[in-house]
KELUM-222351 format. One record per atom (N, C-alpha, C, O): residue number from 1; residue in one letter; atom name; x negated, y negated, z negated. Coordinates in steps of 0.001 Angstrom, whole numbers. Layout:
BEGIN
NUM	A	CA	X	Y	Z $
...
//
This chain:
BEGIN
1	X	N	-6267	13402	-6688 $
1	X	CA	-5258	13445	-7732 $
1	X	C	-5890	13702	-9092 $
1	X	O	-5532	13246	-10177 $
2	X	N	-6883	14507	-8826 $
2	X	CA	-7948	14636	-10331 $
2	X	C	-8349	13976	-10736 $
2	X	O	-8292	13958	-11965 $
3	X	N	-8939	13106	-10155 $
3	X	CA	-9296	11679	-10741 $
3	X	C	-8381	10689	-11267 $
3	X	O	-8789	10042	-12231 $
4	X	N	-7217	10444	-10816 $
4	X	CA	-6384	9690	-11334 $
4	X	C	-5873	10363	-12492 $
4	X	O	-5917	9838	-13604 $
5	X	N	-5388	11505	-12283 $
5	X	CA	-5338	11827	-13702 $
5	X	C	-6221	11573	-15194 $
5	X	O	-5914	11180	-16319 $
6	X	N	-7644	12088	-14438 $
6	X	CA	-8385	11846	-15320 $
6	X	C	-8894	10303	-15920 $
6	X	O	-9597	10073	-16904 $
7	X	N	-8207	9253	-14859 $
7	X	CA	-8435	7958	-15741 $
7	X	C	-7028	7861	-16235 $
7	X	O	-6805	6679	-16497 $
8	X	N	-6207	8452	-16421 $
8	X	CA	-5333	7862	-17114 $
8	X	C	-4739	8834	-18424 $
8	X	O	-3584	8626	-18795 $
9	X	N	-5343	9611	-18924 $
9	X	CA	-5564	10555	-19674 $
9	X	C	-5280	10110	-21440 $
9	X	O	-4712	10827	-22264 $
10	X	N	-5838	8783	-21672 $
10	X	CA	-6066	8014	-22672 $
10	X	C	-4332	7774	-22108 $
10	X	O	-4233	7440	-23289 $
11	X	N	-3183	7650	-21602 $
11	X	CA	-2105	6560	-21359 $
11	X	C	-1360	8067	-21756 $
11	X	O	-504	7971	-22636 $
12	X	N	-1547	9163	-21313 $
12	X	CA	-823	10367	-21470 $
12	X	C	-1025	10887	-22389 $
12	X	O	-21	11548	-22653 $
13	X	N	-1953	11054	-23301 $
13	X	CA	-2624	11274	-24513 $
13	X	C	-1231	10424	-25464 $
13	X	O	-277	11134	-25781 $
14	X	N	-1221	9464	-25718 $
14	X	CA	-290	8798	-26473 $
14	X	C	997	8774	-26456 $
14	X	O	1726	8688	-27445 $
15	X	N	1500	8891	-24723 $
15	X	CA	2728	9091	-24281 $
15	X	C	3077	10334	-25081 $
15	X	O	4109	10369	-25752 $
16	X	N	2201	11387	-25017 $
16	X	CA	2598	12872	-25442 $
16	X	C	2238	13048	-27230 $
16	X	O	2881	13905	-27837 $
17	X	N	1392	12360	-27856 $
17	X	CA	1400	12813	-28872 $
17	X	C	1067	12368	-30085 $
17	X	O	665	13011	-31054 $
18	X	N	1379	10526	-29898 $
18	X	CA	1821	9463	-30548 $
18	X	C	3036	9285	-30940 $
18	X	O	3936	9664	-30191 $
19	X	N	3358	8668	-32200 $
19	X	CA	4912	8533	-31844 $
19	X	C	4853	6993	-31001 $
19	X	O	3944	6169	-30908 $
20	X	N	6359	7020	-30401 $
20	X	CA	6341	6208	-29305 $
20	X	C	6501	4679	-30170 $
20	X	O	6632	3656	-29497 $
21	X	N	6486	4615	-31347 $
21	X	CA	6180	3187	-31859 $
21	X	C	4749	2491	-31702 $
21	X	O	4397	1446	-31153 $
22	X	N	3876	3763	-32595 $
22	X	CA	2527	3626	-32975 $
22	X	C	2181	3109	-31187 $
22	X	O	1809	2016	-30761 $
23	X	N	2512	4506	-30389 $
23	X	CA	2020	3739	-29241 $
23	X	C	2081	2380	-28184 $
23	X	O	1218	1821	-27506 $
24	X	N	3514	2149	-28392 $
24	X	CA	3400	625	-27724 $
24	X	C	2994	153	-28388 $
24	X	O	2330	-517	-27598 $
25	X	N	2516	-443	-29897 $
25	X	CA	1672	-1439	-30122 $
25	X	C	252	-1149	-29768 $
25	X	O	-627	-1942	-29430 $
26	X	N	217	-151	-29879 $
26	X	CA	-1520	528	-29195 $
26	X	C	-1664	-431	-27674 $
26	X	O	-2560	-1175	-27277 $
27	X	N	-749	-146	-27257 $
27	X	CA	-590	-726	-25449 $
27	X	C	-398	-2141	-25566 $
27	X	O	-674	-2958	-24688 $
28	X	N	112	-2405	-26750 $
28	X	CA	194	-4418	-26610 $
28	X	C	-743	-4659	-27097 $
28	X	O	-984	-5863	-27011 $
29	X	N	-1624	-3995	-27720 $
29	X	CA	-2632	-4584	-28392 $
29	X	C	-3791	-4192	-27199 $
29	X	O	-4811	-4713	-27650 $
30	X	N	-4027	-3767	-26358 $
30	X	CA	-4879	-3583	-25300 $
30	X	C	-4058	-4205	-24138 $
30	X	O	-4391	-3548	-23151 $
31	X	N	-3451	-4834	-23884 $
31	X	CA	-2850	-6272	-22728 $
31	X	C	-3582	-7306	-23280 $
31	X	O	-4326	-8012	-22599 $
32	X	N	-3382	-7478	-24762 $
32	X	CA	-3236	-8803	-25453 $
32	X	C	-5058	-8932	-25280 $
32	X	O	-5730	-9858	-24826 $
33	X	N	-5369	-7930	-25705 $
33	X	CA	-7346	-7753	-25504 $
33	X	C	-7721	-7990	-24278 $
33	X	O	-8856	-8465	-24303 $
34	X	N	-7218	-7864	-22960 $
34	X	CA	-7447	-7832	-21943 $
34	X	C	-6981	-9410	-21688 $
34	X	O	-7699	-9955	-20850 $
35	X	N	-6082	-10140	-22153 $
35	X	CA	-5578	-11280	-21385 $
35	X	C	-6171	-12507	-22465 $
35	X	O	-5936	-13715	-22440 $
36	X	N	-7155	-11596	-23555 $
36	X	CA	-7624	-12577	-24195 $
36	X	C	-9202	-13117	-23419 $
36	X	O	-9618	-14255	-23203 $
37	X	N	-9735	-11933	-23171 $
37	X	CA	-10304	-11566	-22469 $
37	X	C	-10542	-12383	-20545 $
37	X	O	-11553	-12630	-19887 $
38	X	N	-9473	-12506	-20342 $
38	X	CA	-9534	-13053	-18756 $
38	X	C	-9362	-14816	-19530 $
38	X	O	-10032	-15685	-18972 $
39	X	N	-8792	-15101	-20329 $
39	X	CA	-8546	-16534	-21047 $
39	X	C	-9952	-17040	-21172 $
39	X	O	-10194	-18164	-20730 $
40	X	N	-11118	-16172	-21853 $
40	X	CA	-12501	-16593	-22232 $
40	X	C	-13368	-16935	-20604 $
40	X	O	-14130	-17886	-20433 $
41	X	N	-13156	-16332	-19994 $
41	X	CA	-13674	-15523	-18689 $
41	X	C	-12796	-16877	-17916 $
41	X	O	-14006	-16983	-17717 $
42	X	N	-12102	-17810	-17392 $
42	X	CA	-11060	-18889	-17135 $
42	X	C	-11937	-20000	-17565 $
42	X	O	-12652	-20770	-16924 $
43	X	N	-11662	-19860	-18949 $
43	X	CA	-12355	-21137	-19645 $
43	X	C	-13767	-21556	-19542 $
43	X	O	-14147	-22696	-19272 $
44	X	N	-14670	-20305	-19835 $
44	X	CA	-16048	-20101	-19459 $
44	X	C	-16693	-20752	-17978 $
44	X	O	-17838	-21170	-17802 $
45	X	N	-15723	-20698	-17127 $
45	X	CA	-16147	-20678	-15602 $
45	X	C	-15657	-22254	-15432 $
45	X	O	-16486	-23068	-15025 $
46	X	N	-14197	-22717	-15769 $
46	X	CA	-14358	-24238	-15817 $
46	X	C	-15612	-24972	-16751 $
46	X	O	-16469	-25740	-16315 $
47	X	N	-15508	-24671	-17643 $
47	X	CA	-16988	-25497	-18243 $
47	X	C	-18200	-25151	-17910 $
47	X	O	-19054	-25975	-18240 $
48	X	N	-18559	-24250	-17390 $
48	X	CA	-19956	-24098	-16262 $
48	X	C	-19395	-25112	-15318 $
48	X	O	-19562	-26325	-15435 $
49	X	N	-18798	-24590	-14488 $
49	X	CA	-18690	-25900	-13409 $
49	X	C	-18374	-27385	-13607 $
49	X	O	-18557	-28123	-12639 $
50	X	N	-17827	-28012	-14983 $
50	X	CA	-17556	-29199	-15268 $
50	X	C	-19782	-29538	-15641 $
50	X	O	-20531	-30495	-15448 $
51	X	N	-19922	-28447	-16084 $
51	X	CA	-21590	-28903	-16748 $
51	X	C	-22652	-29343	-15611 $
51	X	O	-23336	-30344	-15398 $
52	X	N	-22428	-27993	-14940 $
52	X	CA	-23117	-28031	-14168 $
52	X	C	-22672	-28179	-12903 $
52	X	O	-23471	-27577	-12186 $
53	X	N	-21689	-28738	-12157 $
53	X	CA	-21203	-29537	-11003 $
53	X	C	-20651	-30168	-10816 $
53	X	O	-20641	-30680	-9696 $
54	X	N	-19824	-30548	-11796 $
54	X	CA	-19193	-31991	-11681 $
54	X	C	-19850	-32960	-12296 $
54	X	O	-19708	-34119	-11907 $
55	X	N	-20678	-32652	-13359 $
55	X	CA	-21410	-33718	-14013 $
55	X	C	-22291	-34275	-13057 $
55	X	O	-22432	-35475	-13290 $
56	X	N	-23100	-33802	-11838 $
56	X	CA	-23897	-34598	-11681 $
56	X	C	-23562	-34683	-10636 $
56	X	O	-24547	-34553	-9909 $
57	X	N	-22702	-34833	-10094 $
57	X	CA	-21286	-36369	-8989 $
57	X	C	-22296	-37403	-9134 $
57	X	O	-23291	-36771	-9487 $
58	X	N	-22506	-38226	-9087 $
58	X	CA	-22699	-39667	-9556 $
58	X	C	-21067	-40335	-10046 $
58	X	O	-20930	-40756	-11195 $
59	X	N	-19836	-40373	-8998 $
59	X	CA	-18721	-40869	-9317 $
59	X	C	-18153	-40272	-10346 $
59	X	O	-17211	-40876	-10860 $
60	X	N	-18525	-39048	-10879 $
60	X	CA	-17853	-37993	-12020 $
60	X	C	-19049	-38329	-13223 $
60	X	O	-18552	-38150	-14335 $
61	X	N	-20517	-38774	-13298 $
61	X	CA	-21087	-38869	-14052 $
61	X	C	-20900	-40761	-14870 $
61	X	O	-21111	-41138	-16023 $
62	X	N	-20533	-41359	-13903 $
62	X	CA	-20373	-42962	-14556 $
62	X	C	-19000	-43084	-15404 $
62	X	O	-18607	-44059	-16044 $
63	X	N	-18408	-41882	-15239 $
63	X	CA	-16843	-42057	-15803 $
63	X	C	-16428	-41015	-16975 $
63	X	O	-15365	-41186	-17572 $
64	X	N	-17112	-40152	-17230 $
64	X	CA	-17246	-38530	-17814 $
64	X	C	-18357	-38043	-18740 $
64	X	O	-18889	-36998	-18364 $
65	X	N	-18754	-38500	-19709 $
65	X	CA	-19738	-38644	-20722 $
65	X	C	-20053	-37955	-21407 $
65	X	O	-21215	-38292	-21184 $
66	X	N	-20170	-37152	-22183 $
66	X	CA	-20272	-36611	-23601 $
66	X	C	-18955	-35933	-24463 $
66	X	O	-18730	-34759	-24170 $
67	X	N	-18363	-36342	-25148 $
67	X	CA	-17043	-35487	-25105 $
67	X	C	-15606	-35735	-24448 $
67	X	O	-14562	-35110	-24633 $
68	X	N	-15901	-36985	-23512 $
68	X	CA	-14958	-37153	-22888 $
68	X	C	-14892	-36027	-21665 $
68	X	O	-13881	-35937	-20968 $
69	X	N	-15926	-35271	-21483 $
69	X	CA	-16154	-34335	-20531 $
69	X	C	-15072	-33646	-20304 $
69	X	O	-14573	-33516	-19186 $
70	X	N	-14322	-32812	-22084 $
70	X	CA	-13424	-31772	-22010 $
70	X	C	-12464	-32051	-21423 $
70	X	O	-12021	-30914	-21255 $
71	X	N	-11415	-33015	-20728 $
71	X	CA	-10394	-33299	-20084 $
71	X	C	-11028	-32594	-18889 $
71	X	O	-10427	-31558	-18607 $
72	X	N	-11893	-32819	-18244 $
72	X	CA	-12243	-32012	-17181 $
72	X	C	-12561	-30870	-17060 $
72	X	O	-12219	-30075	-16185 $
73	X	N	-13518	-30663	-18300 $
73	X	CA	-13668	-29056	-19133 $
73	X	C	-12143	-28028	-18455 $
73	X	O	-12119	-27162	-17580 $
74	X	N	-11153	-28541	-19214 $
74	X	CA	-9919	-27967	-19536 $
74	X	C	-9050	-28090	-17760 $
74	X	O	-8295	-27218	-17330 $
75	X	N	-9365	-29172	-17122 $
75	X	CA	-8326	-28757	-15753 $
75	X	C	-8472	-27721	-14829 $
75	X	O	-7425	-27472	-14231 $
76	X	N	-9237	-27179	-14583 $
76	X	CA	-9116	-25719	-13490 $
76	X	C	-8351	-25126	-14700 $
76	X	O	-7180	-25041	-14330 $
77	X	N	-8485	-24585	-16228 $
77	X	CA	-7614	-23252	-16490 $
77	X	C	-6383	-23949	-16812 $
77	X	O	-5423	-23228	-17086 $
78	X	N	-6212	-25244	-16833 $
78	X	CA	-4261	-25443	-16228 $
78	X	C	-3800	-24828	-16264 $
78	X	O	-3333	-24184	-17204 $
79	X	N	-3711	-24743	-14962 $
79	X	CA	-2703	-23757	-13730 $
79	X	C	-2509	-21779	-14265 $
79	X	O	-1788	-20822	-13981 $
80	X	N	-3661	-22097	-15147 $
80	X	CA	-3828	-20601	-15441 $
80	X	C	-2993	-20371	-16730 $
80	X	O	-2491	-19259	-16893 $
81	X	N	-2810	-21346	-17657 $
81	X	CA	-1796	-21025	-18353 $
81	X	C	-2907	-21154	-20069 $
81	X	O	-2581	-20850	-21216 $
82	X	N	-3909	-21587	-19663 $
82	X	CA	-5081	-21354	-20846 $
82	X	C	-5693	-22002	-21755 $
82	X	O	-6569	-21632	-22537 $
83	X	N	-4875	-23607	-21530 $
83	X	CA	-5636	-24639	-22444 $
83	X	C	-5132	-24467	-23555 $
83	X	O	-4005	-23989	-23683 $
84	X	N	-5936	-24853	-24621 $
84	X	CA	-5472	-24250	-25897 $
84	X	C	-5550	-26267	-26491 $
84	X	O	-5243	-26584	-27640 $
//
């Protein structure tokens, strides 16, 4: 139980002696850091794998060139909600 307390200390800290405005934007602004965060970390991991495994397919390399790449770049984070 000590331990949990003690990681969440920073969440009770504010609850208790923030006003409760200052603090939810404190808290949206650390989601928004975090989900900017998993967005880079999404994107990062499709274009490693478009570079370095789909490119050298032979059937993915005669069709997928140079900047026509990013259409493929961009389909795994789809589903994730991340193409910009």
């Amino acid at each position: 139980m000590a331990r949990a307390a003690a990681r969440s200390g920073f969440f009770q800290w504010m609850w208790l002696y923030m006003p409760k405005v200052l603090g939810a934007w404190v808290m949206i602004a650390i989601i928004a850091a975090s989900m900017s965060t998993a967005t880079g970390a999404i994107l990062a991991t499709s274009t490693v794998m478009a570079n370095n495994i789909w490119r050298k397919l032979p059937k993915v390399r005669a069709h997928w060139r140079g900047a026509a790449l990013l259409p493929l770049q961009r389909a795994p984070a789809a589903p994730a909600g991340t193409c910009q």
